[in-house]
C-alpha positions in Angstrom: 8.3 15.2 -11.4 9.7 18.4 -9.7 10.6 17.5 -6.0 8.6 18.5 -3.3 6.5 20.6 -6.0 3.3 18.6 -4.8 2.3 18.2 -1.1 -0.6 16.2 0.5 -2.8 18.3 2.7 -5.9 16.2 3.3 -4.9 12.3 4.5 -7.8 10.3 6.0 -10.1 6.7 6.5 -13.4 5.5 6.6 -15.0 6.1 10.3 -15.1 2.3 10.8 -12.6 -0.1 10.0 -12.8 -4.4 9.8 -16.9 -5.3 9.6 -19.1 -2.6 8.4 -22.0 -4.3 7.1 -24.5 -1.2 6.7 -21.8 0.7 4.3 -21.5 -0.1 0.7 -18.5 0.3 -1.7 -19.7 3.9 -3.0 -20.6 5.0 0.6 -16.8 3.9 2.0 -15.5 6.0 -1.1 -17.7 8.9 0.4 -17.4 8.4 3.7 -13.2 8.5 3.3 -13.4 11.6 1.1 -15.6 13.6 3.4 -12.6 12.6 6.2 -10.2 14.0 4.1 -12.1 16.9 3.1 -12.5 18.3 6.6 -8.8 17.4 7.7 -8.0 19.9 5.1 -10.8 22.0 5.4 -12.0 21.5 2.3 -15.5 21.0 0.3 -16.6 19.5 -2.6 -17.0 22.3 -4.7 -12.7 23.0 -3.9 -11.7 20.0 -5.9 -11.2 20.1 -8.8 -9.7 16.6 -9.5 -10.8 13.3 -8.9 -8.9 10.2 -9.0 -10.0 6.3 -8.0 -10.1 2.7 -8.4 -12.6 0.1 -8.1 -15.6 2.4 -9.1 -15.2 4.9 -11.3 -14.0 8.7 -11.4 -17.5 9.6 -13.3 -19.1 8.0 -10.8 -17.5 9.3 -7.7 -17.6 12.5 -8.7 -21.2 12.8 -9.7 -21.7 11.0 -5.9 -19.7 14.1 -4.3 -21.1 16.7 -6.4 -17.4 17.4 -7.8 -17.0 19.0 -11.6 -13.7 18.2 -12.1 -10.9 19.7 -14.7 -8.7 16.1 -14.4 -9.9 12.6 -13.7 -8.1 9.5 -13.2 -9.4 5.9 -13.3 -5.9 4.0 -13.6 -6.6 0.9 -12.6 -4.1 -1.6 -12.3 -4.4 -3.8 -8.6 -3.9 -2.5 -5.0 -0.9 0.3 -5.9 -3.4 1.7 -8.6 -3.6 4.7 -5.3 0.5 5.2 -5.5 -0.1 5.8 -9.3 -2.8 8.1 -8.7 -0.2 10.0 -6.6 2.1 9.8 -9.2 -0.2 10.9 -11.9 -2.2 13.7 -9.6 1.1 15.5 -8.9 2.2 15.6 -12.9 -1.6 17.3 -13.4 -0.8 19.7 -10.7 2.8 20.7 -12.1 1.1 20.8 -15.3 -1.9 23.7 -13.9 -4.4 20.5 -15.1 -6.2 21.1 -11.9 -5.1 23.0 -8.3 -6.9 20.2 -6.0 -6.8 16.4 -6.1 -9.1 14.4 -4.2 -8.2 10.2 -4.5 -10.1 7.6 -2.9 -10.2 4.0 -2.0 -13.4 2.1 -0.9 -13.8 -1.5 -0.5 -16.8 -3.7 1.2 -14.4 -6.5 1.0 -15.7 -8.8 3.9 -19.3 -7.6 3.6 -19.4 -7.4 -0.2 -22.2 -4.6 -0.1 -22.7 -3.5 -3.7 -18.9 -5.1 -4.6 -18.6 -6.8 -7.9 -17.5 -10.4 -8.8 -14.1 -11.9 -8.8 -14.8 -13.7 -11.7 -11.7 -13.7 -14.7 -13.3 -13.1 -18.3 -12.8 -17.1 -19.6 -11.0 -15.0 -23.1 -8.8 -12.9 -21.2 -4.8 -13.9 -21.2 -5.3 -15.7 -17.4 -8.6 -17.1 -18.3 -7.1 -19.1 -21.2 -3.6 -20.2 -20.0 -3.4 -20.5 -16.4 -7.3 -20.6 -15.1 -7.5 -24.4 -16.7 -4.9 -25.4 -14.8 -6.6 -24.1 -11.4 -4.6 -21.0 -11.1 -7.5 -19.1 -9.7 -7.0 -16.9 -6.4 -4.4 -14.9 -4.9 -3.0 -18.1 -2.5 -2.8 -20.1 -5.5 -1.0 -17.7 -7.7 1.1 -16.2 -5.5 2.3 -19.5 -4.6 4.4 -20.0 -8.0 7.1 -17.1 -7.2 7.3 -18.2 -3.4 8.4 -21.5 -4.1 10.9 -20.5 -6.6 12.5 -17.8 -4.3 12.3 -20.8 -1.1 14.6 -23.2 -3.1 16.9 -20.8 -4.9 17.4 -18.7 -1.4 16.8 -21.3 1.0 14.1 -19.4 2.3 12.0 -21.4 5.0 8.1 -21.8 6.1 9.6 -20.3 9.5 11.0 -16.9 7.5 7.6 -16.5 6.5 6.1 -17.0 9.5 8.5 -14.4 11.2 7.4 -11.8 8.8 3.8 -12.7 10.1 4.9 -12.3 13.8 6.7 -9.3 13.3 3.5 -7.1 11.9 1.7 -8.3 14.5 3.9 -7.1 17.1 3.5 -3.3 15.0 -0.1 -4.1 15.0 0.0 -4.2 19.2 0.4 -0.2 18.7 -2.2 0.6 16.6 -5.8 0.9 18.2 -7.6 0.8 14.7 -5.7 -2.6 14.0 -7.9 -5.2 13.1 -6.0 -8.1 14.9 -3.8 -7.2 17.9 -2.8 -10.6 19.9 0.4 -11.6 20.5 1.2 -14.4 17.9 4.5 -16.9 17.5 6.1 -18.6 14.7 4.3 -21.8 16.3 1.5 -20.1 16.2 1.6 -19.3 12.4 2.7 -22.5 11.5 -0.1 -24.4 13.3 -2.7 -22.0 11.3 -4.8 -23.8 9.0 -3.1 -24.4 5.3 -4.3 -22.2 2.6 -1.9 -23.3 -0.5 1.4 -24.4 0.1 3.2 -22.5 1.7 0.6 -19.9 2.9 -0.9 -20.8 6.0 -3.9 -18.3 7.3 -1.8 -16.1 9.3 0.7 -15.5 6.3 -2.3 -14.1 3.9 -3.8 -10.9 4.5 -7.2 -9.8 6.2 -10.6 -9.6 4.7 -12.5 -6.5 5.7 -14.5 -3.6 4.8 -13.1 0.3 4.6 -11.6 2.7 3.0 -9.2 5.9 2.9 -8.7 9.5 1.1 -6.0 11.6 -0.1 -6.0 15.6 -1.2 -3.0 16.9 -2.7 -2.5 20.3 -4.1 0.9 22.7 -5.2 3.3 23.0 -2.6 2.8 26.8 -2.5 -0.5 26.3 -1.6 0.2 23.4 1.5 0.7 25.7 4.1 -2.7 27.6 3.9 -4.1 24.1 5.2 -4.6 23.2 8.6 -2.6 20.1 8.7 1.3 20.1 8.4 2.3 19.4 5.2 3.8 16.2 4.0 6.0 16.6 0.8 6.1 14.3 -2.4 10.1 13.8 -2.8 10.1 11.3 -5.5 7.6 8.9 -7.4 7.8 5.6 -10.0 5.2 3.0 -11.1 6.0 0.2 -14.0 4.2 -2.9 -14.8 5.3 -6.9 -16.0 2.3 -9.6 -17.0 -0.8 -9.9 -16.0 -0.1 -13.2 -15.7 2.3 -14.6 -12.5 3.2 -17.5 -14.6 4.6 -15.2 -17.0 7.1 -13.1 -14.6 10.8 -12.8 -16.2 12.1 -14.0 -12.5 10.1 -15.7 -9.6 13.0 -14.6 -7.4 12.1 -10.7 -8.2 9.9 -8.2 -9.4 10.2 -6.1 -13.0 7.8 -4.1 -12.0 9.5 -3.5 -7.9 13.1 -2.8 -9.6 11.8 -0.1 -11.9 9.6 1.4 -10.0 11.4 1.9 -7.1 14.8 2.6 -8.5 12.4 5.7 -10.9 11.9 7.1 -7.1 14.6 6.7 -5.8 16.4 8.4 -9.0 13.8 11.4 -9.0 13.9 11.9 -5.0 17.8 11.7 -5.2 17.9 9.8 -1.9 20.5 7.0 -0.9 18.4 3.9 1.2 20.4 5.4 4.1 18.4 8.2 3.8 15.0 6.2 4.5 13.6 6.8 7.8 10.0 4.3 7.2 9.5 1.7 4.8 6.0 0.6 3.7 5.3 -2.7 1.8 2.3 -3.5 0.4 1.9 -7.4 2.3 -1.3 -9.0 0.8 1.2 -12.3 1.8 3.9 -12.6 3.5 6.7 -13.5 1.0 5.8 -9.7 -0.1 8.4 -7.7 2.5 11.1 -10.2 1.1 11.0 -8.8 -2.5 10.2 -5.6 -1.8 13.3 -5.1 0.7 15.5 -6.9 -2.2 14.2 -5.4 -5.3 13.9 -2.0 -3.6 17.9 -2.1 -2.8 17.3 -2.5 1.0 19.0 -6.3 1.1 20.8 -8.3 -1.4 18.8 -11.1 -3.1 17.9 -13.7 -0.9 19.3 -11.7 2.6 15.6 -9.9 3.5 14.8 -13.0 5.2 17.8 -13.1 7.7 17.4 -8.7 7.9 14.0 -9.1 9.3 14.4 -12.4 11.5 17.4 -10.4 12.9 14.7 -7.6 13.5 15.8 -4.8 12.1 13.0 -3.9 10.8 10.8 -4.5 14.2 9.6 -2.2 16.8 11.0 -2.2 20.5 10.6 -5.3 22.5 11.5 -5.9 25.8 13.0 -2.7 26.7 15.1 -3.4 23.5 15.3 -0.8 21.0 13.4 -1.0 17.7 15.2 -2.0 14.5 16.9 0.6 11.9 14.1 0.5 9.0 10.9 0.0 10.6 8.4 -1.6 8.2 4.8 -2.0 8.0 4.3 0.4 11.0 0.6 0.1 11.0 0.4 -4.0 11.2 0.3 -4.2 7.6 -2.3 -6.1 5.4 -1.7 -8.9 7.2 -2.7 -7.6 10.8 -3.8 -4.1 10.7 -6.8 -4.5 7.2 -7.0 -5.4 4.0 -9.9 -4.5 1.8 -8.3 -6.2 -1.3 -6.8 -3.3 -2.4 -4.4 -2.4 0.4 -2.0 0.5 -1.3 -4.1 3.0 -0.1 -3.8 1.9 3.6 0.2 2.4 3.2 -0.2 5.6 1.8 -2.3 6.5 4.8 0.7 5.3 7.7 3.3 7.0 5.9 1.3 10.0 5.5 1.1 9.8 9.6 4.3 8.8 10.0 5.3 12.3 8.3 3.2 14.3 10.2 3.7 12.9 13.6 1.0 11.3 14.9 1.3 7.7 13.9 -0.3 5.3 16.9 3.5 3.5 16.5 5.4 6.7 15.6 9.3 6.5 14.4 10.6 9.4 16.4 12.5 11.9 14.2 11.7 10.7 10.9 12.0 12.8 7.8 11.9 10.3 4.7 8.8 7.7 4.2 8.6 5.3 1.3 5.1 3.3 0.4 5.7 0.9 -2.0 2.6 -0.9 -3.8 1.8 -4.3 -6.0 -0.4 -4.6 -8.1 -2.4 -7.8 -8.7 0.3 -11.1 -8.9 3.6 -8.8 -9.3 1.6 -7.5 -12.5 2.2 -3.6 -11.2 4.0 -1.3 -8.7 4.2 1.8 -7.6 6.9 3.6 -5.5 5.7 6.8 -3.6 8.9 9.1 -1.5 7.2 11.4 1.3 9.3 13.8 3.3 8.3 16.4 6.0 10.6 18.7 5.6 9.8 21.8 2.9 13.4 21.2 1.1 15.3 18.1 1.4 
């Protein structure tokens, strides 16, 4: 895509956040839209495309009262909202449509109006790794961890740091769903999900939502809100099965998708001001900070126990990359489909007014997964009109 061509001019999330029992899926998809609408000043009758995942576009735009030129129903996991990015700014360069509304609504706790988890017996999981009681996201996830723990000598008490860390970003944010102090101890003594997840290294379960509006750059600055460029974009996907990856040490899909951004923002990592990493678990900072080019292989581990990427503590400063500003899915919420809630911090990060706000910064990246390493996408914001 053509850099900073697109900017996003509407950014918002549900009204409640956590336990909302009296909201179902469809109403958190409206409820975040009509956010984002009046951030931007907008109604339903000025969009004119429509992109989402979990319910479909038809579907949400007929509940809006939207007749759009473009619709997107990509669905492909929790980053299926960085894709929609991706995807909405191409239809904008291409005059497809002037005005992009995407949303993300989720009763996950509550499960008002949500569908099953249930795999299809036929499809590719359901026959080859379902019999052998591959079934949730602590059991599948579990097959790369303990790969990359032996060949990088990766420890229960690296993942528990990563754990203690977002909580410590998640003491800034009033919206967070958990905000207590926790230690490494602390982790470690939590119940045991599936070796080696214990409950406070796998994400929250709640109900909510967020909204995005993006239109043509020469357009951004008749909005109210300050602008917030897109500098770069990539998305890619591997197997829909975990057991199939090409390397339990790192993600296809992470290497190719975020080397396609970084490539189309023409950035070095130096550059990067705010990292966010979709953390449904939390092995999933380690290969994002590896496969994005941040660390070496098997060094994320000793980058973020040696806090660099940690907020200030102690009258000590914060580190050089912070990460997971907001307290990440593993503190802050986690619907089941958390890309959009990265999206949403670096968004704020970029126009100023994050609760835990990196002074001066210029260059935010979200980086999303998509089911069991089975997608990602990549997502460069700046603040700044030319970069």
């Amino acid at each position: 895509m053509k850099k900073n061509s697109v900017a996003v001019v509407g950014a918002a999330e549900t009204t409640k956040m956590g336990k909302i029992p009296d909201v179902s899926v469809i109403g958190l998809h409206a409820d975040a839209a009509l956010n984002a609408m009046k951030d931007a000043g907008l109604k339903p009758s000025d969009i004119d495309g429509v992109a989402t995942a979990g319910i479909s576009p038809v579907e949400l735009a007929h509940y809006l009262g939207i007749t759009p030129t473009y619709a997107d129903g990509t669905s492909v996991g929790g980053c299926s909202f960085m894709l929609h990015v991706r995807h909405a700014a191409a239809a904008i360069n291409e005059g497809l449509c002037k005005t992009v509304l995407i949303t993300h609504g989720e009763s996950g706790r509550s499960r008002v109006g949500a569908g099953a988890f249930a795999r299809a017996p036929s499809s590719l999981m359901g026959q080859f790794e379902m019999p052998f009681g591959v079934t949730s996201p602590p059991t599948m996830f579990t097959i790369p961890v303990l790969r990359y723990m032996k060949t990088y000598g990766a420890t229960e008490e690296d993942l528990a740091t990563v754990s203690v860390i977002q909580r410590e970003w998640a003491a800034l944010n009033p919206r967070a769903s958990f905000k207590d102090p926790i230690t490494v101890d602390d982790v470690l003594n939590s119940p045991m999900i599936a070796w080696p997840f214990r409950m406070l290294m796998c994400c929250l379960v709640t109900d909510g939502g967020g909204a995005l509006i993006l239109t043509s750059a020469d357009r951004a600055k008749d909005f109210p809100q300050k602008p917030v460029y897109i500098l770069g974009t990539g998305e890619s996907v591997e197997t829909p099965m975990v057991s199939q990856m090409e390397d339990f040490t790192s993600s296809k899909a992470f290497r190719v998708s975020g080397k396609k951004a970084f490539e189309e923002s023409g950035i070095k990592h130096s550059d990067v001001d705010h990292l966010m990493i979709y953390d449904a678990f939390a092995h999933l900072p380690l290969y994002g900070l590896e496969d994005l080019g941040f660390c070496k292989p098997g060094e994320a581990k000793d980058f973020i126990r040696e806090r660099n990427t940690a907020p200030p503590k102690d009258g000590k400063p914060g580190g050089k990359l912070p990460l997971n500003t907001n307290g990440g899915g593993l503190s802050y919420m986690h619907s089941g489909m958390y890309g959009m809630y990265a999206l949403q911090e670096s968004v704020r990060q970029m126009r100023g007014i994050a609760p835990a706000q990196v002074e001066g910064a210029k260059i935010s990246i979200a980086h999303g997964v998509g089911g069991m390493f089975a997608a990602s996408g990549t997502i460069v914001f700046t603040n700044e009109e030319k970069l």
